[in-house]
N, CA, C and O atoms as a DFTB+ gen file, in Angstrom:
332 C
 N C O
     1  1      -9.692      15.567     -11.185
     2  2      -8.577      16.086     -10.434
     3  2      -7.319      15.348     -10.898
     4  3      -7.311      14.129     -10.728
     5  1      -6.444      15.828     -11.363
     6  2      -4.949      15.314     -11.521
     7  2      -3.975      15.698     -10.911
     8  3      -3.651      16.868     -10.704
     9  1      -3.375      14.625     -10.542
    10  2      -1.981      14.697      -9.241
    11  2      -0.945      14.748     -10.364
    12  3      -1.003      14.646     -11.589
    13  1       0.098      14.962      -9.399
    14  2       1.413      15.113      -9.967
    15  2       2.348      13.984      -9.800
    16  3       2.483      13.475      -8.688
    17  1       3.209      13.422     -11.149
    18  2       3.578      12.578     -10.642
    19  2       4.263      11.808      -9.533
    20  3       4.328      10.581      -9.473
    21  1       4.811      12.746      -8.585
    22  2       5.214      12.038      -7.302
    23  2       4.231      11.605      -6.832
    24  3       4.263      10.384      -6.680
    25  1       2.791      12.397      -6.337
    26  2       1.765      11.582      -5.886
    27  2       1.418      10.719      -6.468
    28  3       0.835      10.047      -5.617
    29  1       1.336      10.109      -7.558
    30  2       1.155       9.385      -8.149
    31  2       1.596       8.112      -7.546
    32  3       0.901       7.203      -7.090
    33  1       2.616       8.192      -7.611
    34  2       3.995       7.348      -7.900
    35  2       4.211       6.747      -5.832
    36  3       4.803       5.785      -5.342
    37  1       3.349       7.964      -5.150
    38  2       3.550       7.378      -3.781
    39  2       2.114       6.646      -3.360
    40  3       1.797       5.916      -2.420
    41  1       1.470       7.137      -4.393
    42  2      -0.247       6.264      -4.053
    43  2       0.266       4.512      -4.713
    44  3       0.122       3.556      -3.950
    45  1       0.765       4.317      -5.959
    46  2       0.821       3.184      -6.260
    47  2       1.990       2.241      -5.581
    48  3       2.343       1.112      -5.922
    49  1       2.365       2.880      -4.757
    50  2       3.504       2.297      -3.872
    51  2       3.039       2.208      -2.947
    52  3       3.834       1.634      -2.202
    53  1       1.838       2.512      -2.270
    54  2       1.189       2.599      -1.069
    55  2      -0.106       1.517      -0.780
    56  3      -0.363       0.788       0.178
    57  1      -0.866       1.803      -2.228
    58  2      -2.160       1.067      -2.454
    59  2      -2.472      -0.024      -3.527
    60  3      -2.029       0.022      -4.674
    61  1      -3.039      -0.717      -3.183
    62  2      -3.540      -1.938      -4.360
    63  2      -4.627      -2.155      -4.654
    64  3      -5.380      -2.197      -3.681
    65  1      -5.091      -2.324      -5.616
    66  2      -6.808      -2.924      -5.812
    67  2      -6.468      -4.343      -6.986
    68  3      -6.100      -4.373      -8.160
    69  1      -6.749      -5.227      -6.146
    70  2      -6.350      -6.559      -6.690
    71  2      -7.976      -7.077      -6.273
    72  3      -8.485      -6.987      -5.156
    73  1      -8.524      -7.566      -7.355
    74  2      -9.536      -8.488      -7.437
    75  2      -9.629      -9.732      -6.482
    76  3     -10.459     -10.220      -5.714
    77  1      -8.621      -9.941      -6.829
    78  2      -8.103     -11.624      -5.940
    79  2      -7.763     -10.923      -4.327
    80  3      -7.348     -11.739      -3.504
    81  1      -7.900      -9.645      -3.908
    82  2      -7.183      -9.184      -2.554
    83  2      -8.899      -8.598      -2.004
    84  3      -9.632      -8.029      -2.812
    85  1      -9.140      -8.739      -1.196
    86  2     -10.633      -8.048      -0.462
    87  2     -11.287      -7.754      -1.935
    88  3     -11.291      -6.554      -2.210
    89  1     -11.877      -8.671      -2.997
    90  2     -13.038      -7.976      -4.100
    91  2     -12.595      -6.553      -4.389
    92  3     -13.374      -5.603      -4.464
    93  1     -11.309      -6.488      -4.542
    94  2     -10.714      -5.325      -5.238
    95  2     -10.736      -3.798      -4.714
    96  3     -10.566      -2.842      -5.470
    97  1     -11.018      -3.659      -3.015
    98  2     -11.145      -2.552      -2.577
    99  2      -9.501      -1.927      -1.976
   100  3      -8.635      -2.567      -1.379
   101  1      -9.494      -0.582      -2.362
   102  2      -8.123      -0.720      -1.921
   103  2      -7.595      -0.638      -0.801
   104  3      -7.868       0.226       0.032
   105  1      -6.453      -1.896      -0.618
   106  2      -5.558      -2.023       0.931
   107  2      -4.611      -1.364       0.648
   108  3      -4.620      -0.687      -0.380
   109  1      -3.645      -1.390       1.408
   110  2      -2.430      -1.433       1.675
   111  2      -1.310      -2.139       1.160
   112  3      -1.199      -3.234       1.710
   113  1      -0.484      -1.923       0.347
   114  2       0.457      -2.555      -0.399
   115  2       0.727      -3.656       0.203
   116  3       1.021      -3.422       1.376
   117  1       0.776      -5.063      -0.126
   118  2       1.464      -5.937       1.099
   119  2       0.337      -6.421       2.660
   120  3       0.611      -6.938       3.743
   121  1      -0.634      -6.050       2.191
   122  2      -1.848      -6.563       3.291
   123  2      -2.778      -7.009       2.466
   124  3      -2.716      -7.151       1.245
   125  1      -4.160      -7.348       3.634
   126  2      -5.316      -7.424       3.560
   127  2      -6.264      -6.077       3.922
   128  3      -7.436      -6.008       3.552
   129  1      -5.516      -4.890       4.786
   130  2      -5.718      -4.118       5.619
   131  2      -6.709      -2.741       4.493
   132  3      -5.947      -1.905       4.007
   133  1      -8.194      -2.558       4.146
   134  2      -8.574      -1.241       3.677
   135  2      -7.795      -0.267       3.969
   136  3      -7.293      -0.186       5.090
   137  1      -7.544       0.708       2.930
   138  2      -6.918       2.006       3.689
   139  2      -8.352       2.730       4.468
   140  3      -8.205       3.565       5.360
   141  1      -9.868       2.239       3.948
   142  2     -11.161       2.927       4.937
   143  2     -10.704       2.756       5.909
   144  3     -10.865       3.813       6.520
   145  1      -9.965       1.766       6.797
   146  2      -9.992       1.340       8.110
   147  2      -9.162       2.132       8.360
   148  3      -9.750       2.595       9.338
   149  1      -8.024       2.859       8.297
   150  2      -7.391       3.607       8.900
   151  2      -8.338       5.093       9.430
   152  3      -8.315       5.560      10.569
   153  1      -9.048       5.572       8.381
   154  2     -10.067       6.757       8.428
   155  2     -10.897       6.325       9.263
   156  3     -11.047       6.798      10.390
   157  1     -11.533       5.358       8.781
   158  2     -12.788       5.068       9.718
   159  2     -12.126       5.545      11.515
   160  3     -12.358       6.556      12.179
   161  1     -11.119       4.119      11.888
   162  2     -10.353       4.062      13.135
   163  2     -10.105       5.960      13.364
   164  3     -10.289       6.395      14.500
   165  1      -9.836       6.619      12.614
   166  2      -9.647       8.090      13.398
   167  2     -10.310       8.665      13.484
   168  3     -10.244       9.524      14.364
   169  1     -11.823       8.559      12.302
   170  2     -13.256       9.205      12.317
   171  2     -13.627       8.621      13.892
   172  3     -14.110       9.476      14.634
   173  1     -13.489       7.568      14.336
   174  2     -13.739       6.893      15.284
   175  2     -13.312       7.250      16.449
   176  3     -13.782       6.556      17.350
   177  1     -12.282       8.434      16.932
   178  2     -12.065       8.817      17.602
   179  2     -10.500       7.671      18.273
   180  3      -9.850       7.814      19.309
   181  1     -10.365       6.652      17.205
   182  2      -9.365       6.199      18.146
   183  2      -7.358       6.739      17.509
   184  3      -7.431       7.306      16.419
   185  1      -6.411       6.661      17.839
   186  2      -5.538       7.183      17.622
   187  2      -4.716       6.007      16.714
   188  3      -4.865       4.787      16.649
   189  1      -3.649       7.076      15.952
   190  2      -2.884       5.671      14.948
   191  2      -2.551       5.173      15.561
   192  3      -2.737       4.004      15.221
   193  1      -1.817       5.252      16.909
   194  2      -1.265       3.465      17.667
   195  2      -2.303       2.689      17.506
   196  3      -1.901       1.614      17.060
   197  1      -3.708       2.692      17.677
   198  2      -4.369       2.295      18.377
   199  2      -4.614       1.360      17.093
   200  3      -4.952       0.189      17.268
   201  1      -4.480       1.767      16.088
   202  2      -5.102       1.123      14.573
   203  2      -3.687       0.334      14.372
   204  3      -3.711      -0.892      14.264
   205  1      -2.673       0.923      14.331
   206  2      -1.147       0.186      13.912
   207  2      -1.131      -1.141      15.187
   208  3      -0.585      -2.222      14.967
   209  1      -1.765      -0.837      16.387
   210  2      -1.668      -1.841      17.379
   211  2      -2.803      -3.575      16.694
   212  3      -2.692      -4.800      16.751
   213  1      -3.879      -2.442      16.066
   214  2      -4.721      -3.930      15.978
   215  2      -5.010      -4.339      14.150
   216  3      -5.933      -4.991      13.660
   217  1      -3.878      -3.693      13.496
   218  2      -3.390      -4.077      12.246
   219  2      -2.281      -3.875      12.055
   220  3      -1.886      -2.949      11.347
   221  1      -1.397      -4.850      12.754
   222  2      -0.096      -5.129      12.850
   223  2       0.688      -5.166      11.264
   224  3       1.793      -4.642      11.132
   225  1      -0.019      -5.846      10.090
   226  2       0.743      -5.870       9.012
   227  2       0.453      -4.291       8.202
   228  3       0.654      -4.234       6.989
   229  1      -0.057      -2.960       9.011
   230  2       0.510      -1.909       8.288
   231  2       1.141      -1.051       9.318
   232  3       0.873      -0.720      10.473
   233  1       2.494      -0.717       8.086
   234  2       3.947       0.362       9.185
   235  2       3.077       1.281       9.764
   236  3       1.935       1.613       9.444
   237  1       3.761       1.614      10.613
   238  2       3.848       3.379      10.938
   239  2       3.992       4.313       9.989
   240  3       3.276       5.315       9.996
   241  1       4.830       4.127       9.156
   242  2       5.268       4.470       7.435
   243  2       4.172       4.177       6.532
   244  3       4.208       5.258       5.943
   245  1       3.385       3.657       6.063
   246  2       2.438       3.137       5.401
   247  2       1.691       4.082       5.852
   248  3       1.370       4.936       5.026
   249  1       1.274       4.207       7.016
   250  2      -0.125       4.712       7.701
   251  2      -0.168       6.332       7.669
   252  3      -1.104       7.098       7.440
   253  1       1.463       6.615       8.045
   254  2       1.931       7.987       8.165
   255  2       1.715       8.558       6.542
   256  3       1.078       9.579       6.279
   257  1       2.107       8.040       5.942
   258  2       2.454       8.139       4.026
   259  2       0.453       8.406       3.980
   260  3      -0.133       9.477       4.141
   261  1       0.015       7.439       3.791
   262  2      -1.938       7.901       3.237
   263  2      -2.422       8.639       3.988
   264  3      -3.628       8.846       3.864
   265  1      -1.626       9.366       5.128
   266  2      -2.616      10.029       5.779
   267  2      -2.378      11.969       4.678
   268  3      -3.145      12.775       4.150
   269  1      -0.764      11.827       4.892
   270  2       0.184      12.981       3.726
   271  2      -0.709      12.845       2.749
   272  3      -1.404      13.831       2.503
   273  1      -0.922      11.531       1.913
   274  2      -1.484      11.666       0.531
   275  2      -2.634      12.261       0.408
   276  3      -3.016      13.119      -0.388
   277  1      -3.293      11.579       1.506
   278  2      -5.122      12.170       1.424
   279  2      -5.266      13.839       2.075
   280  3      -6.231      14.581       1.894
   281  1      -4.263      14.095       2.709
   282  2      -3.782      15.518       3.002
   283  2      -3.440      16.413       1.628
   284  3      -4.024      17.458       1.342
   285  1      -2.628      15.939       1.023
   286  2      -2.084      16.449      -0.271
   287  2      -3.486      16.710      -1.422
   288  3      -3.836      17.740      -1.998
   289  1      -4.043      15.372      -1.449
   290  2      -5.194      15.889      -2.533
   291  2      -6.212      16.592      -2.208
   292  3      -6.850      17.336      -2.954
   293  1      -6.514      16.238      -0.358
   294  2      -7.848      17.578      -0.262
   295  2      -7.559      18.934      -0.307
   296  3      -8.523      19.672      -0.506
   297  1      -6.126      19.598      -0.127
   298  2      -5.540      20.731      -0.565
   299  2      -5.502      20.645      -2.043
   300  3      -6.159      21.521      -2.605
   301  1      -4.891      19.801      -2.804
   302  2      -5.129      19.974      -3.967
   303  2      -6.754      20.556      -4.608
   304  3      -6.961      21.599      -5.227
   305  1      -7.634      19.615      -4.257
   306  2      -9.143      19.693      -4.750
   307  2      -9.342      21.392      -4.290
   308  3      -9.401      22.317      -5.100
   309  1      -9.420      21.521      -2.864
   310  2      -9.414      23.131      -2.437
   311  2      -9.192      23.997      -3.367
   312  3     -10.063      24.519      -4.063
   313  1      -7.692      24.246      -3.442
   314  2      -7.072      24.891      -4.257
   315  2      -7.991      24.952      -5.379
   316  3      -8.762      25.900      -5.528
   317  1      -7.930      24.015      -6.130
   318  2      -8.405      23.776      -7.688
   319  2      -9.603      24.560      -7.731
   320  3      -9.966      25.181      -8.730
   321  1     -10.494      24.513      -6.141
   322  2     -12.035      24.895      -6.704
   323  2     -12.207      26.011      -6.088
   324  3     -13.317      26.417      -5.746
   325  1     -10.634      26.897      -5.792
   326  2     -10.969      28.208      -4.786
   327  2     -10.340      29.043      -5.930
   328  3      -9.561      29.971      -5.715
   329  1     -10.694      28.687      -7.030
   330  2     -10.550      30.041      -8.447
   331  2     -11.250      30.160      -9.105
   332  3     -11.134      31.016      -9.982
């Protein structure tokens, strides 16, 4: 699947996979925070305050932004495999 470069360009502004940061899984630009934990926390039935309340070092902005992105590519993938 290939994004376009704005997505691109808003995933690497968003996410990190640093070896030296959680064994290289990707957080949050500027945390410790998985972006799993945001999914998990809503698979979970609990709401973004509720996740922004008990992982204080990611925005509202941050959280709001990967939720768009991962929105953007499962329409993308759709698309791609509905021709």
């Amino acid at each position: 699947m290939k994004f376009d470069k704005k997505t691109t360009q808003a995933v690497e502004g968003l996410i990190t996979c640093d070896n030296a940061v959680m064994s290289g899984i990707p957080v949050f630009k500027n945390t410790r925070v998985p972006i799993k934990n945001l999914i998990d926390y809503l698979e979970g039935g609990e709401t973004l305050d509720g996740f922004l309340e008990d992982f204080p070092s990611v925005s509202r902005d941050q959280a709001v932004k990967a939720l768009e992105i991962a929105k953007e590519m499962l329409l993308t993938h759709a698309y791609a495999n509905s021709h």
